[in-house]
C-alpha positions, -999 to +999 in steps of 0.1 A: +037+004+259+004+003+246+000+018+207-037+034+214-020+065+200-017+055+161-058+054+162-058+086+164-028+094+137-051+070+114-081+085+117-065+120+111-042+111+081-076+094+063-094+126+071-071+146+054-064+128+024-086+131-004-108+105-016-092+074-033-080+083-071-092+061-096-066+034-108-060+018-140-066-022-140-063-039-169-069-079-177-096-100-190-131-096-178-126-132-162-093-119-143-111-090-136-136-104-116-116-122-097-104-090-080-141-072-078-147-063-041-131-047-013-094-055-008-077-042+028-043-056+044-007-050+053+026-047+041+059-051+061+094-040+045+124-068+047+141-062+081+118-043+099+115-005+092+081+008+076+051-006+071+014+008+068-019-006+050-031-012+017-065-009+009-084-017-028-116-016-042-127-028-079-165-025-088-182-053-113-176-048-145-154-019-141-116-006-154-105+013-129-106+009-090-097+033-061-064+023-040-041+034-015-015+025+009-011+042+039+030+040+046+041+045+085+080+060+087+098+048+112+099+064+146+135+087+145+156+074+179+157+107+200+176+112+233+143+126+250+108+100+248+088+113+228+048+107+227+053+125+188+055+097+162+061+106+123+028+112+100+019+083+080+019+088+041-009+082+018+007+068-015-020+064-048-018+030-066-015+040-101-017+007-121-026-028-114-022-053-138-041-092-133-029-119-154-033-154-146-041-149-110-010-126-106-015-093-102+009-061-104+017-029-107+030+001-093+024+031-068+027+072-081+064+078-073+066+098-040+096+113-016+108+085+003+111+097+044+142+077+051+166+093+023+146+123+013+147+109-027+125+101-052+109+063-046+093+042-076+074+010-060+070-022-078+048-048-065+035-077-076+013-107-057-003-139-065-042-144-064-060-170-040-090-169-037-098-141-014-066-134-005-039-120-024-002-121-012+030-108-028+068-087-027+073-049-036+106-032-043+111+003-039+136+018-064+147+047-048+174+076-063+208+073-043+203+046-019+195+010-019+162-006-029+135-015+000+116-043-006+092-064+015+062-083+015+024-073+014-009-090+018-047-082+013-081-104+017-111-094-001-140-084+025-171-109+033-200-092+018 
């Protein structure tokens, strides 16, 4: 089965969501031009389950970038096919931290779809070049942690 339909979910869920909010980054000006530019990837959690997109952007010379990650829920078994597939969520990054070439942070806690509870996300990731690779957890209230893996590259300008 071909997945032409999560084009469309995509493209609807961006249109909705409001434009990027700004997000704290703090580091030296050196570690902070080493993530100027426009950041988009992937993240997968352990096992299977969720995964969506993740998508940055730091100006030169700037404090603060826009962020977010677009989380798709996993598809609920159902005894009938069905063509209707769960929303995707748009999550805010709230802080990103760069030291050393690592960078972390953390996303604005949000209702997680699986357990219907509060979610905090850690992630952190190490630096590369143009690409930047890493592990998130997912602390969530009455159930056990997610975590998983993520990855961005910075865009060719």
């Amino acid at each position: 089965m071909k997945s032409w339909w999560v084009v469309p979910l995509v493209l609807g869920a961006l249109s909705c969501s409001s434009t990027p909010r700004p997000v704290a980054v703090t580091g030296t000006p050196v570690e902070l031009q080493s993530l100027t530019g426009e950041w988009s990837g992937e993240y997968h959690a352990d096992g299977g389950g969720r995964q969506g997109t993740v998508v940055f952007k730091l100006a030169a010379g700037a404090d603060s970038a826009t962020g977010d990650v677009l989380m798709f829920p996993r598809a609920q078994p159902s005894a009938e096919a069905s063509p209707r597939q769960p929303m995707p969520q748009s999550l805010a990054i709230r802080f990103v931290r760069a030291d050393n070439d690592k960078v972390s942070g953390v996303l604005t806690p949000y209702i997680d779809p699986d357990c219907q509870c509060r979610a905090d996300t850690v992630f952190e990731g190490k630096l590369d070049g143009d690409t930047i690779e890493g592990t998130y957890t997912v602390a969530r209230a009455g159930s056990d942690p997610v975590t998983g893996t993520w990855k961005v590259k910075r865009k060719k300008t």
